[in-house]
GUTORMI-58729 format. One record per residue: x, y, z of N, C-alpha, C, O in turn; residue in three letters. Coordinates in steps of 0.001 Angstrom, whole numbers, padded with zeros to 6 digits. Atoms other than C-alpha are relative to their C-alpha. Example, Ala and Ser with C-alpha at 12.3 -4.5 7.8 and 13.67 -1.06 7.14 Angstrom:
// GUTORMI-58729
<kolnu <000890, -001190, 000000>, <012300, -004500, 007800>, <000900, 001200, 000000>, <001936, 001181, 000665>, ALA>
<kolnu <-000820, -001190, -000060>, <013670, -001060, 007140>, <-000770, 001090, 000730>, <-000261, 002198, 000899>, SER>
This chain:
// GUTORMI-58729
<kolnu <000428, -000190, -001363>, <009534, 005440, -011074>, <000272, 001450, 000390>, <001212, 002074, -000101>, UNK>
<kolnu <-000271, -001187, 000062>, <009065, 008708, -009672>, <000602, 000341, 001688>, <000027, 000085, 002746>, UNK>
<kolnu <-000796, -000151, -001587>, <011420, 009667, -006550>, <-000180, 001082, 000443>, <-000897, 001711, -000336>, UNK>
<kolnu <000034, -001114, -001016>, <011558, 012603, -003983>, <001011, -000159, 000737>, <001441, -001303, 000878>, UNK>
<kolnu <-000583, 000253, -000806>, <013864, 013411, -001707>, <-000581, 000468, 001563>, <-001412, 001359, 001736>, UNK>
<kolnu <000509, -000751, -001310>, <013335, 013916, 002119>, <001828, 000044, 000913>, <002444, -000940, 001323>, UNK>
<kolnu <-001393, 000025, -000546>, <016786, 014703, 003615>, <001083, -000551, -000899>, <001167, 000077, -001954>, UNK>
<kolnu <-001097, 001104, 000686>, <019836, 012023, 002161>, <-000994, -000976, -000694>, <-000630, -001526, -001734>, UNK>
<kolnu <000993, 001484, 000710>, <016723, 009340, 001226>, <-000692, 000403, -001198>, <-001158, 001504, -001490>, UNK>
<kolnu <000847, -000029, 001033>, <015198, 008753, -001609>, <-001251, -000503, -000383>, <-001410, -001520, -001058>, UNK>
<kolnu <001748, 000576, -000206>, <011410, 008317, -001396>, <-000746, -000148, -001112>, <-000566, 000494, -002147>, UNK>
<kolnu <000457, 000215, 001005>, <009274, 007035, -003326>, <-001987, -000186, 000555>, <-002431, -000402, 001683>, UNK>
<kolnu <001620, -000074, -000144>, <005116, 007064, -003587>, <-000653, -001235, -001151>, <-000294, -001462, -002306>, UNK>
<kolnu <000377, 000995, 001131>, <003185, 004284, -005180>, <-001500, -000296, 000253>, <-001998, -000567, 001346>, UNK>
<kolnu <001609, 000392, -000904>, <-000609, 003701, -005307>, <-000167, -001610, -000743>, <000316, -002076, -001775>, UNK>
<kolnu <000289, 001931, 000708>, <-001846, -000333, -005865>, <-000980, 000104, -000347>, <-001334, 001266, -000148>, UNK>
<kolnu <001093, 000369, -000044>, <-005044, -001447, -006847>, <-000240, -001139, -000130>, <-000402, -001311, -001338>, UNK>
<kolnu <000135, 000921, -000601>, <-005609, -004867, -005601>, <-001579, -000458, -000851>, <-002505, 000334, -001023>, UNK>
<kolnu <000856, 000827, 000736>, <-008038, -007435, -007581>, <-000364, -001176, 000965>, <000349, -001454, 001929>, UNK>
<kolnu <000103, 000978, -000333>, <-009890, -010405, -006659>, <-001265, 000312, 001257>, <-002054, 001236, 001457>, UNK>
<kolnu <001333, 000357, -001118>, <-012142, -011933, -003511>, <000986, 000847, 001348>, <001540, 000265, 002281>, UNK>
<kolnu <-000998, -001239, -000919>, <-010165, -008368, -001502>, <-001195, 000629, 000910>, <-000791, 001564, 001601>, UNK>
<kolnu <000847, -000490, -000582>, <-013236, -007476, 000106>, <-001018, -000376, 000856>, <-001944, -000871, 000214>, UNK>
<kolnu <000438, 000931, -000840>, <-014942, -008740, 003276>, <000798, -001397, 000201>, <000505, -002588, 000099>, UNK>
<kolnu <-001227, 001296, -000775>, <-012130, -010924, 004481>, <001060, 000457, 000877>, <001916, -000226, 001438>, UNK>
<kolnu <-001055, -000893, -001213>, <-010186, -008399, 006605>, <001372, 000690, -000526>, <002278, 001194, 000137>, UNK>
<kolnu <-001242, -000340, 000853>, <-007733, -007531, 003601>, <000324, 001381, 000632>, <001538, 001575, 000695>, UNK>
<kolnu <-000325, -001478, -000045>, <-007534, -004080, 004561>, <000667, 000130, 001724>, <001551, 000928, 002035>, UNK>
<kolnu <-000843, -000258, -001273>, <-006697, -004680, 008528>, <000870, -000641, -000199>, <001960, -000267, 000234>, UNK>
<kolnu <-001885, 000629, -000067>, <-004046, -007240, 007628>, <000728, 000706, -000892>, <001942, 000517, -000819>, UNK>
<kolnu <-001054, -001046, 000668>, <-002684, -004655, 005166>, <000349, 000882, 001134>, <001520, 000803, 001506>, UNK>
<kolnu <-000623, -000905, -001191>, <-002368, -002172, 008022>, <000822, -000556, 001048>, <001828, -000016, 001510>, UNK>
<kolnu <-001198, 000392, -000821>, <-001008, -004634, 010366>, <001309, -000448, -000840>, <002431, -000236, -000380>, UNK>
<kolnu <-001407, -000188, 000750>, <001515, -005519, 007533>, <000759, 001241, 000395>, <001889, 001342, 000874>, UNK>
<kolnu <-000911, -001070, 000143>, <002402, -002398, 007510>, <000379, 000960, 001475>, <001038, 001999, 001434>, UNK>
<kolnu <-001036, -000203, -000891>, <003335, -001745, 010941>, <001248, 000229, 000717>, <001841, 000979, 001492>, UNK>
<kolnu <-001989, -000146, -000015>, <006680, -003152, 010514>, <000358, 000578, -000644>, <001470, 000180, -000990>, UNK>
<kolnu <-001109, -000591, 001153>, <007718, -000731, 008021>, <-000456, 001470, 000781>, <-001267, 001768, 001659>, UNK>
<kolnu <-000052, -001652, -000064>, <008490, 003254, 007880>, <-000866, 000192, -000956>, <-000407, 000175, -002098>, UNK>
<kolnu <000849, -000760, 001493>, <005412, 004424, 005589>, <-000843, 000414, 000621>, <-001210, 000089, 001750>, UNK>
<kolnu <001067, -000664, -000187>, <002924, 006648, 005361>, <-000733, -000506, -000710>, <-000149, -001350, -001390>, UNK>
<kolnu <000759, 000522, 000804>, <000082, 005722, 003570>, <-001504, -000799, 000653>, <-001608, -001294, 001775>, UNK>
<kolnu <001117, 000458, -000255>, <-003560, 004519, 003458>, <-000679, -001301, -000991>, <-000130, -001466, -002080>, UNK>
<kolnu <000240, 000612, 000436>, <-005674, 001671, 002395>, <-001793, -000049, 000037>, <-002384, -000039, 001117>, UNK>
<kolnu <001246, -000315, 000173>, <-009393, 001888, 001034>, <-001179, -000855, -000710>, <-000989, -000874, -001926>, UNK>
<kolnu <000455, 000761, 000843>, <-012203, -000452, -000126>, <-000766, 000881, -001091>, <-001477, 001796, -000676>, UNK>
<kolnu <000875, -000854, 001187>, <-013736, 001056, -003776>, <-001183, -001025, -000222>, <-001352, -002217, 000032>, UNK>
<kolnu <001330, 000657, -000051>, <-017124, 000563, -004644>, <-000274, -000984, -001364>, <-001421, -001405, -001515>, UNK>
<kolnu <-000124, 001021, 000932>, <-016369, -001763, -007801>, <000725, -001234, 000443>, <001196, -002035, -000364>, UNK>
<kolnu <-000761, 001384, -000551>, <-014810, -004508, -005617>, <000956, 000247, 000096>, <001227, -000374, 001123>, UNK>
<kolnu <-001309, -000252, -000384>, <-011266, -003302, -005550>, <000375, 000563, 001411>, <-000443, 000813, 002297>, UNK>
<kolnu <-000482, -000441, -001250>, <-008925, -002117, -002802>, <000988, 000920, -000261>, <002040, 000318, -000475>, UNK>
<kolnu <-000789, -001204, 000069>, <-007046, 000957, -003195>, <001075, -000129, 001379>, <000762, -000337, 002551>, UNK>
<kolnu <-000825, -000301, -001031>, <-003615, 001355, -001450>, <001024, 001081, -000518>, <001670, 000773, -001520>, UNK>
<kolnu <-001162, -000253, 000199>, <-001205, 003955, -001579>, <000858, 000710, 000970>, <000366, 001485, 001790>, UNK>
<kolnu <-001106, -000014, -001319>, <002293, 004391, 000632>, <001026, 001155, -001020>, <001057, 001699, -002124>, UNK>
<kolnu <-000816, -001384, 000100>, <004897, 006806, 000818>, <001209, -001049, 001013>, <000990, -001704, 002033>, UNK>
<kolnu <-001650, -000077, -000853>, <008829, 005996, 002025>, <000469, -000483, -000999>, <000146, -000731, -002161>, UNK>
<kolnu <-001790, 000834, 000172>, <012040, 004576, 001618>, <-000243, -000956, -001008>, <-000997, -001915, -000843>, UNK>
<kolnu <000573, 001039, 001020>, <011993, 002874, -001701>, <000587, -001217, 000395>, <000275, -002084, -000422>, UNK>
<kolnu <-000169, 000977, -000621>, <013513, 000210, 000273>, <-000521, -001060, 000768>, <-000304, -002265, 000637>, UNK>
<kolnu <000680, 000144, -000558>, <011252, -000122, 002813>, <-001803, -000370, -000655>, <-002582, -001119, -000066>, UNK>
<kolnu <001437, -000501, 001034>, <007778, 000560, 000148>, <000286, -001639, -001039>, <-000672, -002332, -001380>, UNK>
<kolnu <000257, 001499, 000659>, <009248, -002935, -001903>, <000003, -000848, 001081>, <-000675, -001863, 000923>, UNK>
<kolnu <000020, 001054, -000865>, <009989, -004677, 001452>, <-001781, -000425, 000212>, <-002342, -001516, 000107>, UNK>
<kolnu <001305, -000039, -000438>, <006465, -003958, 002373>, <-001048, -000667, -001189>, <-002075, -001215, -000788>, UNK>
<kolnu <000600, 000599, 000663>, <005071, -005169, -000783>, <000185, -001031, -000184>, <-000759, -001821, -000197>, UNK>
<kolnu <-000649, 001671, -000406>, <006841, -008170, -000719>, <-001112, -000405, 001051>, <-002124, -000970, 000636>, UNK>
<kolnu <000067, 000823, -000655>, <005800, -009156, 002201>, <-001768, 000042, 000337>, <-002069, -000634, 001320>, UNK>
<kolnu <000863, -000300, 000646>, <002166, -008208, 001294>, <-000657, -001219, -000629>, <-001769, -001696, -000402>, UNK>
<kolnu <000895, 001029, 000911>, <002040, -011045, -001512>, <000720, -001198, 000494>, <000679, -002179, -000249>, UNK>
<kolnu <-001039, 001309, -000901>, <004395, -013648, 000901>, <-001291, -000040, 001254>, <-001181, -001097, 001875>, UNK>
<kolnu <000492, 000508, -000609>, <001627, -013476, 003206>, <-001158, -000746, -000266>, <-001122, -001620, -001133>, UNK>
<kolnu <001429, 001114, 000300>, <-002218, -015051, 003422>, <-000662, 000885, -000834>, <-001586, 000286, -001385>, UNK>
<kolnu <000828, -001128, 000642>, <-003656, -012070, 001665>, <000378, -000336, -001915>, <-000366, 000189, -002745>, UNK>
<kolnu <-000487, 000375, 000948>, <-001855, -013482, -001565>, <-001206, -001070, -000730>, <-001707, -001084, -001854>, UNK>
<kolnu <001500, 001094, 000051>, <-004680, -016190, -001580>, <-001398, 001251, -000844>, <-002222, 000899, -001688>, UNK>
<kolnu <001588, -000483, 000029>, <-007565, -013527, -002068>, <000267, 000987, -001653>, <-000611, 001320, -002449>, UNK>
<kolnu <-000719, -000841, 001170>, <-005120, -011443, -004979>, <-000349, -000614, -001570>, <-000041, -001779, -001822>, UNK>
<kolnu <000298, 000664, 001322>, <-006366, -011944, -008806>, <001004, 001072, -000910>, <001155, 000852, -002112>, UNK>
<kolnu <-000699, -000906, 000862>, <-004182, -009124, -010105>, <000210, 001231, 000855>, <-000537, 001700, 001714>, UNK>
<kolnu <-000550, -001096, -000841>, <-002247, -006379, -008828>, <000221, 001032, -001011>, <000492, 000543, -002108>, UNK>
<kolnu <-000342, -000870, 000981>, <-001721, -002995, -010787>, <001054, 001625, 001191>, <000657, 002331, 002117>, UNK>
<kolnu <-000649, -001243, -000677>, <000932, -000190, -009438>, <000281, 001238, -000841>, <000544, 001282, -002043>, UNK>
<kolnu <-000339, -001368, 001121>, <001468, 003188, -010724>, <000618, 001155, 001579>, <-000017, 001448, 002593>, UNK>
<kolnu <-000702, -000899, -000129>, <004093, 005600, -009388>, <-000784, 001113, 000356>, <-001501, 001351, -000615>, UNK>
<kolnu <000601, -000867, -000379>, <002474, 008420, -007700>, <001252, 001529, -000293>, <002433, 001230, -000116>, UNK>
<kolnu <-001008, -001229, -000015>, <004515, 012310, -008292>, <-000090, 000843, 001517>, <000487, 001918, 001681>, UNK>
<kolnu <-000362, -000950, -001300>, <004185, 013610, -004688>, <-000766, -000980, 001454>, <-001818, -001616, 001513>, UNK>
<kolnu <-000173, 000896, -001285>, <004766, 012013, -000833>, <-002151, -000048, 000095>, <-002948, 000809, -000286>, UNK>
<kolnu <001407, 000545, -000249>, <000962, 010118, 000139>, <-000429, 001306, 001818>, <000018, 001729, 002884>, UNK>
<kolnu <000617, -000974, -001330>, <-000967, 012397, 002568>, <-001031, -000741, 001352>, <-002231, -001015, 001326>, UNK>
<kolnu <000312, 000986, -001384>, <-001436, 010520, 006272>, <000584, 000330, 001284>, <001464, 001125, 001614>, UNK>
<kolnu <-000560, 000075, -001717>, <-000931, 010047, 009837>, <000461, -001234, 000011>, <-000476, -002009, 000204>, UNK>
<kolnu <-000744, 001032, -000407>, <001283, 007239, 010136>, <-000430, -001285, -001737>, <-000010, -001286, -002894>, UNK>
<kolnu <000785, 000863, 000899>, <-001028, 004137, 008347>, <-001568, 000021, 000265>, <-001991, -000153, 001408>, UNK>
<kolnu <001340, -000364, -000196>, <-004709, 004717, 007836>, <-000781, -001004, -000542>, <-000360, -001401, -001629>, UNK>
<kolnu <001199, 000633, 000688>, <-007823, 002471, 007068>, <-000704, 000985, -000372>, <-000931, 001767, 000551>, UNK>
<kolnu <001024, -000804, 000598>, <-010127, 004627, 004815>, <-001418, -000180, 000100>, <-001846, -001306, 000350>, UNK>
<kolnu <001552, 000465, 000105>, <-013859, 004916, 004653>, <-000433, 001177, -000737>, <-000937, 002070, -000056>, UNK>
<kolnu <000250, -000978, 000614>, <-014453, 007243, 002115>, <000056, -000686, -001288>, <-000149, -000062, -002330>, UNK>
């Protein structure tokens, strides 16, 4: 895993790519309202092969809480496979973003 620091914390960056029936079912606003309750930066994007691109930035504390609670909710239903990969530098955002690009 690849860390950063921002002050005393130790941050971490991670991008997902999300499998399955992730597209046209609202996956991408209930990922953003997931991610409300947490400290992250980060965005979430539908790709044009059916997947869903996500990747966050914080508190590697906060970045597993958030995934947790990710595949603990209803969005777990629509999931056929999940893939993560370690990103080397903090995700570039305003808070939490829906993409359209």
């Amino acid at each position: 895993m690849v860390y950063f620091l921002c002050g005393n914390l130790a941050m971490m960056s991670i991008q997902v790519f999300y499998e399955g029936n992730v597209q046209g079912v609202g996956f991408r606003w209930s990922i953003r309202h997931i991610a409300k309750g947490f400290e992250l930066t980060g965005w979430v994007r539908n790709l044009p092969d059916g997947r869903v691109e996500l990747q966050i930035s914080g508190e590697e504390n906060e970045v597993r809480a958030f995934l947790d609670a990710v595949m603990q909710s209803e969005l777990r239903a629509h999931i056929r496979k999940q893939t993560q990969t370690a990103l080397p530098a903090p995700v570039t955002a305003h808070g939490f973003e829906i993409r359209h690009d």
